[in-house]
Every structure is written in structure tokens, then in C-alpha cells.
C-alpha positions as CSV (number, residue, x, y, z in Angstrom):
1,X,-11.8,-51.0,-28.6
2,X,-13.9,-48.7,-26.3
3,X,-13.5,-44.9,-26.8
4,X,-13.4,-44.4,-22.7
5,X,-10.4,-44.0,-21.4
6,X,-10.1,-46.8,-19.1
7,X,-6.8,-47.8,-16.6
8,X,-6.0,-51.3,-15.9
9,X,-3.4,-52.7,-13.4
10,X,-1.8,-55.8,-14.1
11,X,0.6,-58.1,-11.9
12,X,4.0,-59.1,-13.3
13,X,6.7,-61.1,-12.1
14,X,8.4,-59.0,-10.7
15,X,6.2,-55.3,-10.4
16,X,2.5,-54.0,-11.7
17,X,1.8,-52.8,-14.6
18,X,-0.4,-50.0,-15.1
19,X,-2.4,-50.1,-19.0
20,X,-3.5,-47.1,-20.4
21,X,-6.3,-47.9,-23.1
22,X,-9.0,-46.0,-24.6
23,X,-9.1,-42.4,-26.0
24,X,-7.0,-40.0,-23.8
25,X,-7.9,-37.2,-25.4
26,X,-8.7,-33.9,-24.2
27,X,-12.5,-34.3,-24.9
28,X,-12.6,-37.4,-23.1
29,X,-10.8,-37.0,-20.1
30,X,-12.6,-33.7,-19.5
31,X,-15.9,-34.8,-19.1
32,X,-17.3,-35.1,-15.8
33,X,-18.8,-38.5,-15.4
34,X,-15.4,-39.9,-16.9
35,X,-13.2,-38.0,-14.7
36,X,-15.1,-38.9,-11.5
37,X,-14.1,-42.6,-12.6
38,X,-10.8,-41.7,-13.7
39,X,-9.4,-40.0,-10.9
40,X,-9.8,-42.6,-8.1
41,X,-8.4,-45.1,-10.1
42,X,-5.0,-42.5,-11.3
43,X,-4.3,-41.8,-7.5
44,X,-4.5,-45.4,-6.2
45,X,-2.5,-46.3,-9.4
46,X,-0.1,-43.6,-8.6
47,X,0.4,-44.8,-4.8
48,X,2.3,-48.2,-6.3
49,X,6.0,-47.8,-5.9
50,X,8.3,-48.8,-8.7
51,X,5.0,-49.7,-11.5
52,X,5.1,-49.7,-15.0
53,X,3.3,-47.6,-16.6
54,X,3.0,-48.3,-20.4
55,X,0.6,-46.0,-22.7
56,X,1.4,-47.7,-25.9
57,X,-2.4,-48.5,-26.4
58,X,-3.4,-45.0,-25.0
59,X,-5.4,-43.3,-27.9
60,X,-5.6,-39.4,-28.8
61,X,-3.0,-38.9,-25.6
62,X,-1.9,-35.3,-25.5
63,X,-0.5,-32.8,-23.3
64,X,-3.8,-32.4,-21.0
65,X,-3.5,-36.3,-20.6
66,X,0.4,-35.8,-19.8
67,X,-0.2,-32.8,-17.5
68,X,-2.8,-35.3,-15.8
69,X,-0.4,-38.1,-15.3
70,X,2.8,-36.0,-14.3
71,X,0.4,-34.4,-11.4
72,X,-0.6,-37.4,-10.3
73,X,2.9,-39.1,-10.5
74,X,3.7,-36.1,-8.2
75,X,6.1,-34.5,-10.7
76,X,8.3,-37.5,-10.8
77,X,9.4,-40.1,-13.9
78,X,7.6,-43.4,-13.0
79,X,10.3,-46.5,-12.3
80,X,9.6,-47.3,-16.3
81,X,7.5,-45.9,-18.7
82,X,6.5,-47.6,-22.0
83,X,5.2,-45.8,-24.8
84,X,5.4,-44.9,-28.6
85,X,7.8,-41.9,-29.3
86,X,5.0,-39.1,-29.7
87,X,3.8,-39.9,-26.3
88,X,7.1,-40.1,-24.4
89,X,8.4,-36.7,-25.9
90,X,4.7,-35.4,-24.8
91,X,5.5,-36.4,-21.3
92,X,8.8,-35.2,-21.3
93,X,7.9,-31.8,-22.6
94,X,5.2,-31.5,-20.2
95,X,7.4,-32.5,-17.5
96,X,10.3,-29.8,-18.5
97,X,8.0,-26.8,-18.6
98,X,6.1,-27.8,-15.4
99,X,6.9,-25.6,-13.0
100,X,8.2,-28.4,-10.0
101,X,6.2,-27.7,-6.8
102,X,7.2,-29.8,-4.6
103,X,10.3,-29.1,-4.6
104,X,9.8,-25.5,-3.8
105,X,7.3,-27.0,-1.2
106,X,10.1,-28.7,0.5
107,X,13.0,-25.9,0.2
108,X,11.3,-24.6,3.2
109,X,10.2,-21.1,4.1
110,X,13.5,-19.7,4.3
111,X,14.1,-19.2,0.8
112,X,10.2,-18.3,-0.1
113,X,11.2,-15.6,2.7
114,X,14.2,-14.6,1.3
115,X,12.4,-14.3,-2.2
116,X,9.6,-12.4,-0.7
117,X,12.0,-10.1,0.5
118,X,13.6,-9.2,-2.9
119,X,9.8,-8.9,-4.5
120,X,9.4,-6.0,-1.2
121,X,12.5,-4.4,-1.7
122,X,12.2,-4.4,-5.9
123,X,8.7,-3.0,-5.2
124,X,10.5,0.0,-3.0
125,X,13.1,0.9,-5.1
126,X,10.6,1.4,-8.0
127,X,8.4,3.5,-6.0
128,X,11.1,5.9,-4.5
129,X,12.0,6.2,-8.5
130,X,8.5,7.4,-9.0
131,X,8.9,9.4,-6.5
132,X,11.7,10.9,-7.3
133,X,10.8,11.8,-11.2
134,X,7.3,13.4,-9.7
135,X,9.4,15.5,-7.2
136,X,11.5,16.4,-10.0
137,X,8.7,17.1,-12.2
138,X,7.0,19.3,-9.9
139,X,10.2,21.4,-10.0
140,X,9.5,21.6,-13.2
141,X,6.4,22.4,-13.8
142,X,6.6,25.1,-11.0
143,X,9.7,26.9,-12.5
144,X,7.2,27.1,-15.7
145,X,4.3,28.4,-13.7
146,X,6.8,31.2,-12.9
147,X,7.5,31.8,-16.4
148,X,4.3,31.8,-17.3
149,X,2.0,32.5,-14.2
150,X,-1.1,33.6,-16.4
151,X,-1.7,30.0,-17.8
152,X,-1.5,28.2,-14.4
153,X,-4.4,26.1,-12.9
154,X,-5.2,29.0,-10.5
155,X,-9.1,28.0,-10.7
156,X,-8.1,24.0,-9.8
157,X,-5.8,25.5,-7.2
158,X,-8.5,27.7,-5.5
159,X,-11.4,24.5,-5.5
160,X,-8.5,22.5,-4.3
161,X,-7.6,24.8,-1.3
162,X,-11.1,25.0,-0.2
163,X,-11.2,21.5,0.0
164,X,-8.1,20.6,1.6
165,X,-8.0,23.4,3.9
166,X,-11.4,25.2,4.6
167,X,-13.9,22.3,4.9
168,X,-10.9,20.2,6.9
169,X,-11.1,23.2,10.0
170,X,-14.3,21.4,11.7
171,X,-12.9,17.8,12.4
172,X,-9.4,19.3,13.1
173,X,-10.5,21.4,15.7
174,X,-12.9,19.3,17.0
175,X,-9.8,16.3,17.4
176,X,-7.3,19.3,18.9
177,X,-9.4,21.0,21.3
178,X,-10.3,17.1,22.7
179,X,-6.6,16.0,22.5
180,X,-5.6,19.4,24.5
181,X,-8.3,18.6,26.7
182,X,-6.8,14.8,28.0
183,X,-3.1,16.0,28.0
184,X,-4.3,18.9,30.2
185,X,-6.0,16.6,32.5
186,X,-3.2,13.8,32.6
187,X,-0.4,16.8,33.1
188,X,-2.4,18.1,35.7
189,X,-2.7,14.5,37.8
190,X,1.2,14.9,37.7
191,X,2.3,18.6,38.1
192,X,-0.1,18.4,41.1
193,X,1.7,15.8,42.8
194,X,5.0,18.2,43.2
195,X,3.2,21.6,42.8
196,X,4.9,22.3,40.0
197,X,1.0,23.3,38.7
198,X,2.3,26.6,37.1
199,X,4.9,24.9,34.6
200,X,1.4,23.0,32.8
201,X,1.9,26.4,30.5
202,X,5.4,25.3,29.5
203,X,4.4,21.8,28.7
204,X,1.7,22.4,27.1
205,X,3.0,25.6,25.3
206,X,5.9,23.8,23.7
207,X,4.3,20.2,23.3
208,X,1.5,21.7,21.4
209,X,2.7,24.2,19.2
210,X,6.1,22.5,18.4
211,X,4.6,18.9,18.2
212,X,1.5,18.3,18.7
213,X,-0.6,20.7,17.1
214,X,1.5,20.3,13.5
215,X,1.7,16.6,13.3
216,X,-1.9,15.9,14.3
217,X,-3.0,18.2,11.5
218,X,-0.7,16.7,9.1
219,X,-2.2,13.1,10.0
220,X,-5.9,14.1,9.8
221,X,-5.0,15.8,6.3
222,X,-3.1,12.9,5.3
223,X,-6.1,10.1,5.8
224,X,-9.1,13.0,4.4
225,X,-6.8,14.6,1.9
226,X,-4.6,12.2,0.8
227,X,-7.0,9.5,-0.1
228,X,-8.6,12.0,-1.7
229,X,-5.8,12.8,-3.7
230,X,-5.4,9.0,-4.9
231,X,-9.2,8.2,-5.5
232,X,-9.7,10.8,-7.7
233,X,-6.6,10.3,-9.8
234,X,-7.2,6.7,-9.4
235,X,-10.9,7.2,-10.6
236,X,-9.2,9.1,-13.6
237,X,-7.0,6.1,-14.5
238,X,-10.0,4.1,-14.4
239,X,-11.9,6.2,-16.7
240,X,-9.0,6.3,-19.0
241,X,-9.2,10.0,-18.7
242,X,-5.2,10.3,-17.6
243,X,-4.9,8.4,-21.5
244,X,-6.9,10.9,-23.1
245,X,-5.0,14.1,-21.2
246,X,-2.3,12.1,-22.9
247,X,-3.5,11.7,-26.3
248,X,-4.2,15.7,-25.9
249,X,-1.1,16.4,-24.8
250,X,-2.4,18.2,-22.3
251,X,0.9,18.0,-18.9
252,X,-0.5,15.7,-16.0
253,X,1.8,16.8,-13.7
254,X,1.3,20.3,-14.6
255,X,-2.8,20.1,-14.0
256,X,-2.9,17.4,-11.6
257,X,-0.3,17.4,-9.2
258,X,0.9,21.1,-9.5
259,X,-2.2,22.7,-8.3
260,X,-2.5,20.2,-5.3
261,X,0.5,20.2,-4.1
262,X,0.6,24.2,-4.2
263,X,-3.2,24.3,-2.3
264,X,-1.9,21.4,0.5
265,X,1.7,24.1,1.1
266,X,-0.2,26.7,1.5
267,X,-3.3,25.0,3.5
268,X,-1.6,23.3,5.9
269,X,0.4,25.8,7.9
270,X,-2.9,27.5,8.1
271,X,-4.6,24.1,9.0
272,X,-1.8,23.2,12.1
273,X,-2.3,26.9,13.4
274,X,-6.0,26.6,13.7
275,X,-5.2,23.1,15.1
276,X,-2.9,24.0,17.4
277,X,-5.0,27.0,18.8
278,X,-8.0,24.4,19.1
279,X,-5.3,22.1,21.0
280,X,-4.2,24.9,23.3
281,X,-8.3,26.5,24.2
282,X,-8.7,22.8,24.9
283,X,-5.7,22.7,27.7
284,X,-6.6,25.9,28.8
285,X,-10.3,24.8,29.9
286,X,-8.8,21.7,31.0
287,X,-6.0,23.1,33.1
288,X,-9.0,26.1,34.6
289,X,-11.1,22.9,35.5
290,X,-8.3,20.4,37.3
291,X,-5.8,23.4,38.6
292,X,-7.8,26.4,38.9
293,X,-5.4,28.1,36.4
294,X,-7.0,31.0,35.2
295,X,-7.0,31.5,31.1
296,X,-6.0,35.3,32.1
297,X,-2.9,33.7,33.5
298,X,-2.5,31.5,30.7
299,X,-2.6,34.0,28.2
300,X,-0.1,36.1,30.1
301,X,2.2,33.4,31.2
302,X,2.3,31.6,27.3
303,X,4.4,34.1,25.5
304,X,7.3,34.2,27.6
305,X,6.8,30.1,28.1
306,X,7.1,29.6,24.6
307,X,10.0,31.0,22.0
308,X,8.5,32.2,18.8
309,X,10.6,30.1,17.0
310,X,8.8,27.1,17.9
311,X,5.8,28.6,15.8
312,X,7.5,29.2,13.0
313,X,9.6,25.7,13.1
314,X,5.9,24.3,12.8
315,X,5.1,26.4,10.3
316,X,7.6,25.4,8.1
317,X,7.0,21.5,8.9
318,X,3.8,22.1,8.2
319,X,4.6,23.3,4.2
320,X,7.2,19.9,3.7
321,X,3.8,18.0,5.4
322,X,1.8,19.6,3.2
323,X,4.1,19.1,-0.3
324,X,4.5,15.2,0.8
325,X,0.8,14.6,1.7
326,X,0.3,15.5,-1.7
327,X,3.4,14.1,-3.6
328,X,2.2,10.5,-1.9
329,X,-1.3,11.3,-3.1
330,X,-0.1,11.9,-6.5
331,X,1.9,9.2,-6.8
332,X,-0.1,6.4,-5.7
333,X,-2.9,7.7,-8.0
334,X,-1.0,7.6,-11.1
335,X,-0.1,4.6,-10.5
336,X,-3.5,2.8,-9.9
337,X,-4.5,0.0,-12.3
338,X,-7.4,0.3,-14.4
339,X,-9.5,-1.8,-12.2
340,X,-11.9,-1.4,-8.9
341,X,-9.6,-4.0,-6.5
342,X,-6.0,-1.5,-7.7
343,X,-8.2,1.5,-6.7
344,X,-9.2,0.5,-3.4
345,X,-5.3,-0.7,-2.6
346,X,-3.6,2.2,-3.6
347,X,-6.0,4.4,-1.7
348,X,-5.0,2.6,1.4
349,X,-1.2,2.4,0.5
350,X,-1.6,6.0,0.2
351,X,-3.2,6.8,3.6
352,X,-0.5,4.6,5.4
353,X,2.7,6.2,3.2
354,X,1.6,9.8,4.0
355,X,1.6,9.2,7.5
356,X,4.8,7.2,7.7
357,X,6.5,10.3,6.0
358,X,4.8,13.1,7.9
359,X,6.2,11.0,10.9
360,X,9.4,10.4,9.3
361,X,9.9,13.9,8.6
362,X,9.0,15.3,11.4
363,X,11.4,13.0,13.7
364,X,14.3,14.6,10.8
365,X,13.0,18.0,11.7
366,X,13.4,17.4,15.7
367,X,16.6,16.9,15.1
368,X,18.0,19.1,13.3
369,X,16.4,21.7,14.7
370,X,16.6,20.3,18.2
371,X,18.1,23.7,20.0
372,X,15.8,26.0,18.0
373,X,12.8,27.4,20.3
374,X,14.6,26.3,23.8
């Protein structure tokens, strides 16, 4: 008998018969030239309705040749199947622990959807977890930095408020002064219509330093400083050096987040102020150049325009910005997979979370605080 697994279909009375002969072996059926032969033959054989199939003289057949045959039955028990006992409790095995595709084919896309959904909303509910222990041990660590301030990460602090805060005052002032400069211009094409030219202070007073100038810090920090935040933890878990700070024993919350959370509260109130006076030279110019409004008359006119309160409402939005820019960052890095393609997702997860919650939070602070400043 040949030792080439070989398919025959024969015409009975009643039905075909398909023959199985040969060796059916894994080391057969895998090799190219023989597949190439083999799998023509399976899927014509496989097309005839109500066949027999018998594999009594089927030699060396396993589980690959099973898997191979239940694939190409489509996942269905032929009309009859002939066989010794070792190769009918092969098939039936392989057919138990096959996972049944087609039939999650044809359930339709409802229930893939509805399955989908539960993977999303798992995956959310373990993230605000994580977010909630790193909040809590932040709280934490900082009750122990006031125990003990001498043995906090003041020099990781310092490096990490230089970098956050000083060397981001370029691109954010560049961005405000621009964006004070176009809602200047488009206020003015309105304001003229009713000569209502002198209320441009009001609106840009209070849209600015209320709104504007804090919020459009907070974004620019959150795509420069909070993917920074993630790659280099991330780069960390790559490295396995977040492992070894464990096997020291040496707190990562305590030298990793602590210190950047603390420089991001403390740079980014002085970050939206230098944003939001870029923002307002910007609609000063602006509003000299369309309305002929004088920047003497805008200096004089903004003070009593604008409540005080409105500056320190962004101030403090700007701290909760700055603590959950750096909370996201944090969290996102720590929980980067050692590998290039988890690196590069949670860096972009990161940027997109830290500007959902700036905006998130700051729509909770407009309302709660909606008849400060007026």
C-alpha cells in the first residue's frame, strides 16, 4: 500500500463513498507537494451532500488529519462516517474542542456587538480601579513626604518642573497669543455690526481668563507632558527597570508619580497664566488693529470687566488639570506591556484620556462654580 495519503470517491447504490487510504499522518499531510494534491480533492469531496466517508484504511490518522477533515466538512458530522474506534474518538475529540465558527459567523453582529461591549466596559472598570488605587496612593505617599520632607524626590521634582513647565512657555504662548488673535478678529466682525465695539473687553476678558486661557494650556500639557509621562514610564517597563525598583524595594509611586504629579500642580497654574496673558496681548493687538481700541483703554477698561474671581477659579482648575494630566500619565505608563507595539498604544491612550478629563473636569467646574466671577 502507498505511503501517500491518497482520497478516492466511489459510487454506491444509493450515495458516494469517500476512501481514505495511505498514511495520514502529520508528516505526510504537511508536506507541500502532497497538500497541494490533497486539498483540491478534500474540498470537492467535501461539496457532496449526504457521502460516506469511511477512514478504516487511513494510516497514521491523528488529530492534524482530524482537524483537516472537520475544517473542511465545515464543522459538521458527515451523513456517515466509518472508521476503527481510535479514529472516530479522534474526530470526535477534535470536533468538541474546536471552537465552532460558523455558527458564531451566523449569530450575526448583534451579539459580536453586544460582546464587544462587555470586553469595553470590563476594560473601563479595570482602569478606573487603577486609577483609583494610584489616586489613593498618591495620598499616601504625600502624607509621608510630610512626615518626612527631607527624603522626598525634591531633585526629580525640580528636573520635572523645568520640563513640564519652563521649556512648555514657548509653544503655549505662541498657540495663545494666535488663538486671542482670531477670536479678537471674529468678535470684532460682530460687535461692529451693533456698535457694541467697547464690550470686546468683556468678552474677551471673561472667555479667556475663565476658559480659554486654562483649558488650552491644560491640552497642550496634556499631549507634550502627558505622553511624556507614559513613554518614559513605559520605556521603564520595557527595560524592566520598574521590576528592579521592585526587587529593591525602592516605592514607585513614591519616586515616580509623586514628584510628577507635585511639578504638573504647581506648573500648570503658572503655565495657564502665562497662557492666558499671551491669549489676551493677542486680542489686544487684534482688537487695536480691527476696532481701533487702544491697549491703554484695554488695560484700563479690563479690571473692572473681569471679577477677580474668575482668575483664581482658573487657577485652581488649573492644579486638578495639572494632578490628572499626571495621574493619566502615570497610569497608562505603569501599565505598558513589555513590548514596542504596548508602548506606542498607551502613549496614545494617554494623550486622548488626559484631554477627555481636562474637558470633563472643567465642564464640572463651570457648573458648579457657574455664579462665581459674574
Amino acid at each position: 500500500m502507498s505511503s501517500t495519503p491518497q482520497l478516492n470517491i466511489q459510487a454506491l447504490e444509493k450515495r458516494q463513498c469517500v476512501r481514505l487510504s495511505g498514511n495520514w499522518g502529520a508528516a505526510s499531510v504537511s508536506q507541500r507537494a502532497v497538500w497541494r494534491q490533497l486539498k483540491g480533492a478534500l474540498h470537492s469531496a467535501a461539496q457532496l451532500h449526504d457521502a460516506e466517508w469511511d477512514l478504516t484504511d487511513a494510516q497514521g490518522f491523528d488529530h492534524v488529519a482530524a482537524q483537516l477533515l472537520w475544517e473542511m466538512w465545515r464543522q459538521r458530522m458527515p451523513a456517515q462516517l466509518h472508521g476503527t474506534e481510535s479514529q472516530k474518538a479522534i474526530v470526535e475529540r477534535v470536533a468538541k474542542l474546536t471552537v465552532n465558527t460558523q455558527v458564531k459567523a451566523e449569530s450575526g453582529g448583534v451579539a459580536q456587538g453586544v460582546s464587544l461591549l462587555g470586553q469595553f466596559a470590563l476594560g473601563g472598570l479595570s482602569h478606573a480601579k487603577g486609577m483609583l488605587e494610584l489616586v489613593g496612593q498618591l495620598l499616601l505617599d504625600a502624607i509621608q513626604l510630610v512626615h518626612r520632607p527631607l527624603r522626598g524626590p525634591w531633585h526629580d521634582f525640580s528636573g520635572h518642573v523645568f520640563r513640564m513647565g519652563a521649556q512648555a512657555l514657548p509653544i503655549t504662548a505662541l498657540v495663545g497669543f494666535l488663538i486671542g488673535v482670531v477670536i479678537a478678529y471674529l468678535l470684532a466682525l460682530q460687535l461692529r455690526q451693533f456698535g457694541a465695539d467697547a464690550f470686546i473687553v468683556d468678552i474677551l476678558g471673561i472667555s479667556i481668563t475663565r476658559e480659554l486661557g486654562p483649558l488650552l494650556a491644560a491640552i497642550l500639557v496634556a499631549g507634550r507632558s502627558g505622553s511624556a509621562i507614559t513613554a518614559q514610564i513605559g520605556v521603564m517597563r520595557v527595560n524592566e527597570e520598574l521590576d528592579a525598583m521592585r526587587v529593591m524595594g525602592i516605592p514607585q509611586g513614591f519616586r515616580l508619580v509623586l514628584p510628577r504629579a507635585m511639578a504638573l500642580a504647581l506648573a500648570m497654574p503658572l503655565v495657564s497664566l502665562w497662557t492666558t496673558m499671551a491669549a489676551l496681548v493677542g486680542g489686544v493687538w487684534a482688537a487695536d488693529m480691527s476696532l481701533n481700541i487702544s491697549p491703554a483703554f484695554f488695560v484700563q477698561t479690563l479690571p473692572a470687566a473681569v471679577d477677580v474671581a474668575n482668575l483664581w477659579l482658573a487657577m485652581a482648575k488649573s492644579v486638578v488639570f495639572g494632578l490628572a494630566i499626571a495621574l493619566v500619565g502615570s497610569h497608562w505608563g505603569l501599565w505598558v506591556k513589555p513590548n514596542t507595539e504596548s508602548l506606542g498604544s498607551g502613549t496614545t491612550a494617554s494623550v486622548v484620556t488626559s484631554i477627555t478629563a481636562v474637558i470633563v473636569i472643567d465642564a464640572v467646574f463651570a457648573i458648579i462654580f457657574r455664579n462665581v466671577g459674574f
